[in-house]
N, C-alpha and C positions, 0 to 999 in steps of 0.2 A: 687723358682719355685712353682707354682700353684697346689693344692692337682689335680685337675684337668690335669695338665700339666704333673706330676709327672706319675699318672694313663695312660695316654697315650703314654710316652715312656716308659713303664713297657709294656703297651699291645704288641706295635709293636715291643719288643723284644720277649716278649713269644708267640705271634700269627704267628710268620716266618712262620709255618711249615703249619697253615690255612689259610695262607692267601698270601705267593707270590709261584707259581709256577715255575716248573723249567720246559723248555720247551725239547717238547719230539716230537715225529711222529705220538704221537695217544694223544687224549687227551677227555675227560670227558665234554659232555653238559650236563647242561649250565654251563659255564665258568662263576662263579661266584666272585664277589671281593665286597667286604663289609670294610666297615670302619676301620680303622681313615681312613682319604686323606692319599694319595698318596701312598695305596695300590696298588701293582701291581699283574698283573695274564699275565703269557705270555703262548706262545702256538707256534708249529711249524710245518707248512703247507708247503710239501712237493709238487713242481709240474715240470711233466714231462717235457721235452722241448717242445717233440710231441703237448702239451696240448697248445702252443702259435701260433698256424698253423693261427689261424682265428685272430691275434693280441694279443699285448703285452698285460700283467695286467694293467689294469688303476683305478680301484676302487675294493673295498669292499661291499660285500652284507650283510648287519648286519639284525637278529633281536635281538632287546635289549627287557628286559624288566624291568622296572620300571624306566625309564629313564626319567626324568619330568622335568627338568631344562636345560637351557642352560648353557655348560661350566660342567656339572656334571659328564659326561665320556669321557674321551682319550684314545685317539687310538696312537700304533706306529708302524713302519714295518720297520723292519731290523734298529734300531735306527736312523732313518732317521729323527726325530722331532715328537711328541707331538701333534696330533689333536685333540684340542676340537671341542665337536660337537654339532653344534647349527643346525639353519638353515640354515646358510652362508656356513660350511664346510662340512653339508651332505643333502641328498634329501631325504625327506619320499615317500614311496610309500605306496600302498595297505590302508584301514582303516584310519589307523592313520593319515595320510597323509592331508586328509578332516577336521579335528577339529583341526588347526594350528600344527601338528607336536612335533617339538621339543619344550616344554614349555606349551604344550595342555592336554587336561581332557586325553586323550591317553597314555597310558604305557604300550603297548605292542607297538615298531613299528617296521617296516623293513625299514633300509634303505640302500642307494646309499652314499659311501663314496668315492670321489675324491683320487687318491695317487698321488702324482709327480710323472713325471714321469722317471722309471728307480730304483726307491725305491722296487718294486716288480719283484721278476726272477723265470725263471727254477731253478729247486731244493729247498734248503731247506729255507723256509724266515719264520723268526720269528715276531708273531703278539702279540703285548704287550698291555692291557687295563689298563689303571688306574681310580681311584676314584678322581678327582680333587680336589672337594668340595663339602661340603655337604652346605644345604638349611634352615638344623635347624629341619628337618624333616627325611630327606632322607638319610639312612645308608649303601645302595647296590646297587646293580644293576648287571643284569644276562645276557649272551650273549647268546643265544640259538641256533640262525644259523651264520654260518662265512663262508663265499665263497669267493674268488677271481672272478671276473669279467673282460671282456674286453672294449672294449668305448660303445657298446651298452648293453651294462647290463648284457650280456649274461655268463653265471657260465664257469668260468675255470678249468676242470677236475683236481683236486689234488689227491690224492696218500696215503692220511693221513687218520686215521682210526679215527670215531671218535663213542663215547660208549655214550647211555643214561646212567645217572649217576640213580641206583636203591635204592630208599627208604627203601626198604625191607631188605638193606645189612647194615643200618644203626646202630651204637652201640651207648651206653650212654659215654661219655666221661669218667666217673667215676661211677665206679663200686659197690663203697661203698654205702650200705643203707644210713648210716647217711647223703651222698653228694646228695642223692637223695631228702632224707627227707628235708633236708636245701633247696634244688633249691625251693621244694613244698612252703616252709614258706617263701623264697624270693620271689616267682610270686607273691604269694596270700596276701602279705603283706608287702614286701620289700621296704624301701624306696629309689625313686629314684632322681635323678636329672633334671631337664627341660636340653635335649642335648645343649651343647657346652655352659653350665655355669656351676654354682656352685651352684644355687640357686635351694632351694628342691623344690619336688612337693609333692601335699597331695595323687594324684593318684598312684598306686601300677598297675603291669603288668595284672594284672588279672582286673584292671576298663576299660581297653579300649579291651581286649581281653575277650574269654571266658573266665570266674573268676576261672575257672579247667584246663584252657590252653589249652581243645580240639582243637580248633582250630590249632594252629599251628602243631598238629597230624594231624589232619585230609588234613591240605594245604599244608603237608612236607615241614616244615622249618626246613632247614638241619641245624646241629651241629653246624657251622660255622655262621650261618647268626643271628643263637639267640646267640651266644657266643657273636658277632658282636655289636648285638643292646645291649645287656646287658651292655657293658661299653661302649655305645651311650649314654646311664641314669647313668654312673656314675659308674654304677658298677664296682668290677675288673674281671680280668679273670677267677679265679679261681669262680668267684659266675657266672659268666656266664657259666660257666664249669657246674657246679652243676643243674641252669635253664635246661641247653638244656640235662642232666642228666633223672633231673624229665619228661620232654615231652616224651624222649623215652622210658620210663617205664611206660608211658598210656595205656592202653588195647589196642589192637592190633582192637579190635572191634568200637572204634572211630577214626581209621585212615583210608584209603581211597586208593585206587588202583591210583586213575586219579586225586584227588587232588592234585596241584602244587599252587605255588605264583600266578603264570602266566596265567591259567587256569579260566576266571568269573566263577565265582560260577553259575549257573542255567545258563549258555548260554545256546541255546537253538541248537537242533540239530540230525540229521535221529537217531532216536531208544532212545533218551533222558528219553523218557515217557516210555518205559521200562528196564530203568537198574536197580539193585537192588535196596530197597530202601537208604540204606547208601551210596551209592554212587550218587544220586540223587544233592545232593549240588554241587558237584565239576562238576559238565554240560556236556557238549557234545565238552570240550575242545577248546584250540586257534585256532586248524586250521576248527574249525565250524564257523567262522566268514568269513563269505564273501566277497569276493574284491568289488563286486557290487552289488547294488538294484534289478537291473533286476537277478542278479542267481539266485534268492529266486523263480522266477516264477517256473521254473519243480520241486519246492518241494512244493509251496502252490496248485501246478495245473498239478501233473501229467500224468494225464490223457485226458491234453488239456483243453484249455479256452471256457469252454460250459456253458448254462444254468443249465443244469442235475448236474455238476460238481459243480458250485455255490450251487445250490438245495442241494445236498448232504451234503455239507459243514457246513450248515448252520441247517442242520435236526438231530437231536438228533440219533445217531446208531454209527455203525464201523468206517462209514468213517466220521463222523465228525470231524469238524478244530480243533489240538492238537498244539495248538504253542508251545507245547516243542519239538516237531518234527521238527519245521520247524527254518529251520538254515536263517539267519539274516544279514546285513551288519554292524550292530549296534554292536559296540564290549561292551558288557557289565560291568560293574567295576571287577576289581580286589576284592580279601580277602583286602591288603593295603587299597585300595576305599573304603572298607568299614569300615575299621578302623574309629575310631575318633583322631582327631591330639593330643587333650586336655579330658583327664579323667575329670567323670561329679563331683569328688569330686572339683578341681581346677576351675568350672564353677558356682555352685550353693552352696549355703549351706548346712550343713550337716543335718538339719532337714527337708528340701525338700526332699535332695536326699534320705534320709531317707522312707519319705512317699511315694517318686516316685517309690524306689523298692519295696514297698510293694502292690501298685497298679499294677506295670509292671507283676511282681508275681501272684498276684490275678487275676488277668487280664488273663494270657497268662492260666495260671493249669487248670482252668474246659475246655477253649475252646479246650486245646489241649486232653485234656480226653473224649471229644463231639468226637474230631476226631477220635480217636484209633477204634470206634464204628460204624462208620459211611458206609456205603459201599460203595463203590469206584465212583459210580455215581452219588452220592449224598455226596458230600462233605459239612463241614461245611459253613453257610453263613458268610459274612465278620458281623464285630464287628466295633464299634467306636473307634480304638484303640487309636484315637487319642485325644478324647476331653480330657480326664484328660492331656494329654500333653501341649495339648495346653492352658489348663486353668493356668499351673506349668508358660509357656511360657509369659503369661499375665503379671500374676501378677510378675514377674520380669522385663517387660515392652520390653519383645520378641516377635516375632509372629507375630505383628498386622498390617495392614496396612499402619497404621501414623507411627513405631514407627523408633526413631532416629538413623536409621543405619550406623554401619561404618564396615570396613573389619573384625575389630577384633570382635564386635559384633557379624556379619552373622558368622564368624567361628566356636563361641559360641554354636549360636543356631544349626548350620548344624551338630556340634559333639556327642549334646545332638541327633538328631536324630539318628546318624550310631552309639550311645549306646544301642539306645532302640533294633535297628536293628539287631544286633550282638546280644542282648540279647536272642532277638526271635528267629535268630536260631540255638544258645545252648538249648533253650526251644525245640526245635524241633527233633535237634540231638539228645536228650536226649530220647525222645518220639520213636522216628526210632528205637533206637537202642530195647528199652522196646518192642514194638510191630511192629517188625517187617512185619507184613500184613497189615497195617495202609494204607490208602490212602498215595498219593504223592499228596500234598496240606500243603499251607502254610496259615491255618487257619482266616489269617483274613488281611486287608489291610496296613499293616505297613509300609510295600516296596512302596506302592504307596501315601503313607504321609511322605515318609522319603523323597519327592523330594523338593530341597530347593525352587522351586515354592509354593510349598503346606506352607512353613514357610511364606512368606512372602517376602525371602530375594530378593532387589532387584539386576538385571540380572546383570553381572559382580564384586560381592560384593566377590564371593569364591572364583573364577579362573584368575578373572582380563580381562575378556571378556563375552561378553553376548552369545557367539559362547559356552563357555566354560560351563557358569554355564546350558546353555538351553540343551546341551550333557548331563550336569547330571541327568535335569530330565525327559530328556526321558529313559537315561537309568535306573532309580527307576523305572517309569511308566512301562517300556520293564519289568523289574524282577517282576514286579503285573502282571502281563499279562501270563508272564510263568506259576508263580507259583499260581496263585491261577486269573481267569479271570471270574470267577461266577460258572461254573461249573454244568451248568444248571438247579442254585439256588441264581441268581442274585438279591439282595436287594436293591431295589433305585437304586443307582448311586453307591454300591458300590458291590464286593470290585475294581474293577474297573472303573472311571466314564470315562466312552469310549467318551464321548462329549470333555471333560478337553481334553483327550490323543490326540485325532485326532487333535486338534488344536497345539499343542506342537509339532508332526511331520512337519506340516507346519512352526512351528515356527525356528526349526531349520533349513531348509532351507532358511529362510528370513533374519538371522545372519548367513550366510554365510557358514552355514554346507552344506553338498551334502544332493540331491533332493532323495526323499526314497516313488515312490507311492506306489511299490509293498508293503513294511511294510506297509504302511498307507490301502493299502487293504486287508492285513490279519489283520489288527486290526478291520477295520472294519466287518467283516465276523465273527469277534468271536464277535465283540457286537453285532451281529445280530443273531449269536448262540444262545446266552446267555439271548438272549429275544423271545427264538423261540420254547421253551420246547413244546411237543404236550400237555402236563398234562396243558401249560398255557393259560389260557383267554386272555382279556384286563385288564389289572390293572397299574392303573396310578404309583404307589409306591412302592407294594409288589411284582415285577416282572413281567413279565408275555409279550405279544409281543408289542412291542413300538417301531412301524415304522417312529413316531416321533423326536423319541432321538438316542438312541444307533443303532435302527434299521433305520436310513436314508441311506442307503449306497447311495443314488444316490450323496448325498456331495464329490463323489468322482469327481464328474463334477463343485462341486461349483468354483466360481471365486479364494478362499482363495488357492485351491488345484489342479486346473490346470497346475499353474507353473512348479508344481512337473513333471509333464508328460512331459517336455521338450525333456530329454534325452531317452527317450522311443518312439521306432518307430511306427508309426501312427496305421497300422495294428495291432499290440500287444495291445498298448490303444483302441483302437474301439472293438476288443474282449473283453476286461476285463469291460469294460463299460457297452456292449449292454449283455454280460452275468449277470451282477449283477444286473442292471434294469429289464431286465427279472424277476430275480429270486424276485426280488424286487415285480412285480406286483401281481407274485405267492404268496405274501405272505402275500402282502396288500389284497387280493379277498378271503383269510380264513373268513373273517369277512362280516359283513352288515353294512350298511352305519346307519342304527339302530343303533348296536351294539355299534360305533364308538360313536356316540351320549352319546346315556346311559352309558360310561364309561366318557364324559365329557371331549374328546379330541377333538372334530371336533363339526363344526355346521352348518346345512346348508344354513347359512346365511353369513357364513366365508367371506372373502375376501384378497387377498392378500396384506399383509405391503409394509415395504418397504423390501430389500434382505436381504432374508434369517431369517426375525424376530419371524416368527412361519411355523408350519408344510404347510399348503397352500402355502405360499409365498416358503418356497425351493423347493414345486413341481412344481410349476410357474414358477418359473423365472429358473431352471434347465431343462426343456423341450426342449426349441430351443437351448441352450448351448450343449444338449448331440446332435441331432440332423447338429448341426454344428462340432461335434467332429466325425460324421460318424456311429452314431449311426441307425440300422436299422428302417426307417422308422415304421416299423410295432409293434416293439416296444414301440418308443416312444407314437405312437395312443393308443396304447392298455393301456399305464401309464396315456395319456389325460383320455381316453375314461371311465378308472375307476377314476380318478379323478370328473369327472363329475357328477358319481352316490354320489358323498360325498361330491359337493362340487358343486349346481346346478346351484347358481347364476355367479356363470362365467364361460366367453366366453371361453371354453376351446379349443374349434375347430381352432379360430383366431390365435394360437397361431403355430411358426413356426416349423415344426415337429409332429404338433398332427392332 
């Protein structure tokens, strides 16, 4: 037998006691089962007879998390057979459900599990999961909700008590300094295995993770799940033993109340922008993510879809737009997501990576020291965090737009960026914890170059769909937006370039993602923010109001972004339209049609291209479009009628709506 081989039946005789449950009437979320296969975790759900009045049990209501493959978790009930669950034998709902499900950029989902029928009864039925196989990646997976249903979906009263399983009761496996001190030398340097061979790798636990293992403190990776991955790499139990040793003997000050696996890190969500600072990573949790696009409207627009309300939004004071407040459909990556699959020792040479950490380093200390400093409305400006990357990315012949890609390739490069990503925010955590009055800002644009659009990679090269990889990068793009959106100290086009963004919210609904205009008009409102400061002028570069670029909200009418508006009833769009064009005029008439000149955006000799090729031509050719979307009359004249002082050589009146 295989040193390998040999390791594995030593695990799953000493891991019994972590890893298969005995089934009870109350039982511990999330029901978790971690590696080798064909781990089991069973559980016993108890239900009246009373509770079958409206029909018999016919399916299961799961949320799993981290469940990425097909065929990777089983289900069973009362050992009636074995479900793997793909597509064919469960149905996603909610989120997940829109970015292909089972096998999608998704790992959080709720689904619909079919049972034969007569497999589920009154009283007591036992529900057993297992680990089938893993992917080469994949070591776990968590059950978080478990209901009984009857044929229309609807929750079957059970009987069964079920506890959130608490962090804070957590102990080291091993007690002894020395086991402690040993897990420290095995994260930070231990060698590991590449999972399910024998062959070493040059990365150690600490290159793809915090290199001090905050993180898995901070995301509560309980005892079991790092014991789990530890002889995933080869390990044995006992040095996994000692690993998850070391983690629970971190300061109690880098770990985290609302941290979970499952939990995006910065989702966004009501009171997000004021929870303490260390708790700021771990988000406004899973159930902030919305089943639909349209919810987001009574949190982007409380107070009703008005001009004054748009006005507000967009004007520097209390009520201006905080998209860490505003909860989302968009489910954001996981801590997993943003792992890297491949440590950048196993990707690059050792005298890059060498230089790489010393620029990453140099890079992130003064900017995060700028922050510590800075007052809360005046956050630091984004940084180029990425041209040394990209230049590392070159000259290994990454990055580029010709360059010869293949799956293993974009994996490559996408690893190298959730390194630098992960690095930045132990760089951060670090900084939170030292000065704790510090702005809530993520210093510079990383998250929004860490989207493998921004590499180059082409669409389907990560996930194996273009549905999949264009989810990833709106979800980077959505994490820049939270956490750092200009802050009404916007540079160029970054750290947000809200033109790139808005287009990639269309994109993904053109690959077959669900239509999202309400996000695409809170993005828009905060690029129009973030070019709206009173202290700004005209300035083509160095910020300032740019009703051209970030500031066009009327693009919410362009041709590319009406599709969006499909599933939205007509009344709702004609508000949110004839408000923001509104607000739009108000904000073009700050200026003089002089001004516009001398800052060498407009001429009044302009004329319009062809669609949408500069600032004229989308106030042209959007005019009769919003006017035929029920736009008020009086509006649309008053956006002709100031177009015309700026713009006198056309016929602006001919025009349908003005």
């Amino acid at each position: 037998m295989s040193r390998l081989g040999i390791k594995l039946c030593c695990f799953t005789a000493a891991l019994l006691l972590y890893c298969i449950g005995s089934p009870s009437q109350a039982f511990v979320v999330p029901i978790e089962v971690n590696y080798p296969t064909s781990t089991v975790q069973s559980v016993t759900i108890t239900v009246p007879g009373s509770s079958l009045s409206n029909g018999p049990i016919k399916m299961l209501n799961l949320l799993i998390n981290n469940i990425e493959y097909s065929g990777e978790v089983g289900v069973n009930v009362n050992n009636t057979g074995w479900i793997s669950l793909n597509n064919n034998t469960a149905s996603a709902y909610g989120p997940g459900s829109q970015y292909g499900a089972i096998g999608g950029p998704v790992t959080n989902l709720w689904l619909h599990v079919p049972l034969l029928d007569g497999s589920a009864k009154a009283g007591d039925n036992v529900v057993s999961f297992k680990f089938l196989h893993s992917d080469g990646n994949c070591s776990s997976f968590r059950v978080l909700h478990l209901r009984f249903a009857n044929a229309n979906g609807s929750t079957v009263v059970d009987t069964t008590t079920r506890t959130s399983d608490n962090p804070a009761t957590w102990q080291p496996p091993l007690n002894d300094p020395t086991d402690i001190q040993a897990g420290k030398t095995l994260f930070t340097s231990g060698s590991l295995l590449f999972p399910l061979t024998t062959n070493h790798m040059k990365a150690y636990c600490g290159s793809c993770h915090a290199s001090d293992g905050r993180d898995l403190k901070y995301f509560n990776y309980d005892n079991n799940t790092i014991i789990a991955r530890s002889v995933f790499h080869g390990l044995s139990v006992k040095q996994g033993e000692q690993i998850a040793s070391y983690i629970r003997s971190l300061p109690a000050s880098e770990g985290s109340v609302n941290g979970r696996p499952w939990n995006p890190p910065f989702q966004p969500g009501p009171g997000l922008a004021n929870v303490p600072l260390q708790e700021w990573s771990a988000g406004a949790g899973l159930t902030a993510v919305l089943a639909n696009d349209s919810d987001e409207l009574p949190y982007l627009f409380p107070n009703g879809i008005t001009t004054s309300a748009v006005e507000s939004l967009v004007t520097q004071g209390p009520n201006q737009i905080n998209p860490r407040n505003i909860p989302t459909s968009l489910p954001l990556l996981t801590w997993n997501q943003w792992l890297p699959k491949t440590g950048p020792e196993d990707i690059v040479p050792a005298n890059i990576l060498s230089a790489l950490l010393q620029r990453v380093d140099g890079y992130y200390e003064p900017i995060m020291l700028a922050a510590t400093t800075l007052p809360t409305s005046l956050p630091p400006l984004a940084g180029a965090s990425d041209q040394y990357f990209q230049n590392m990315m070159h000259s290994l012949g990454l990055s580029t737009p010709s360059a010869p890609w293949t799956p293993a390739l974009a994996q490559k490069e996408y690893a190298l960026q959730q390194w630098w990503a992960v690095r930045g925010w132990v760089m951060l955590q670090k900084e939170f914890d030292a000065h704790p009055t510090m702005p809530k800002i993520w210093p510079d644009n990383r998250l929004f170059v860490t989207s493998p659009n921004r590499g180059f990679i082409p669409l389907g090269m990560l996930t194996g769909s273009k549905l999949g990889d264009e989810f990833l990068s709106n979800a980077w793009y959505m994490l820049q937006m939270v956490t750092n959106s200009g802050g009404n100290r916007a540079q160029g086009n970054g750290p947000v370039d809200f033109n790139y963004f808005y287009g990639h919210v269309a994109n993904l609904n053109q690959y077959g993602g669900p239509p999202q205009p309400i996000r695409l008009t809170e993005s828009m409102i905060t690029g129009l923010r973030n070019y709206n400061g009173s202290q700004m002028g005209l300035y083509i570069w160095m910020g300032g109001f740019r009703p051209w670029a970030e500031g066009l909200i009327l693009r919410l009418a362009q041709p590319d972004y009406v599709p969006l508006w499909k599933d939205v009833n007509a009344t709702t769009r004609t508000e949110i339209l004839s408000a923001t064009t509104a607000a739009y005029v108000l904000g073009v008439r700050r200026f003089t049609p002089e001004q516009y000149y001398s800052a060498n955006v407009a001429s009044p000799t302009n004329t319009p291209g062809y669609v949408y090729s500069n600032w004229i031509s989308g106030v042209y050719e959007v005019i009769p479009v919003l006017h035929n979307l029920g736009v008020n009359g009086a509006i649309t004249k008053a956006l002709a009628q100031w177009a015309a002082t700026l713009w006198p050589s056309v016929n602006w009146a001919a025009l349908s709506g003005a």
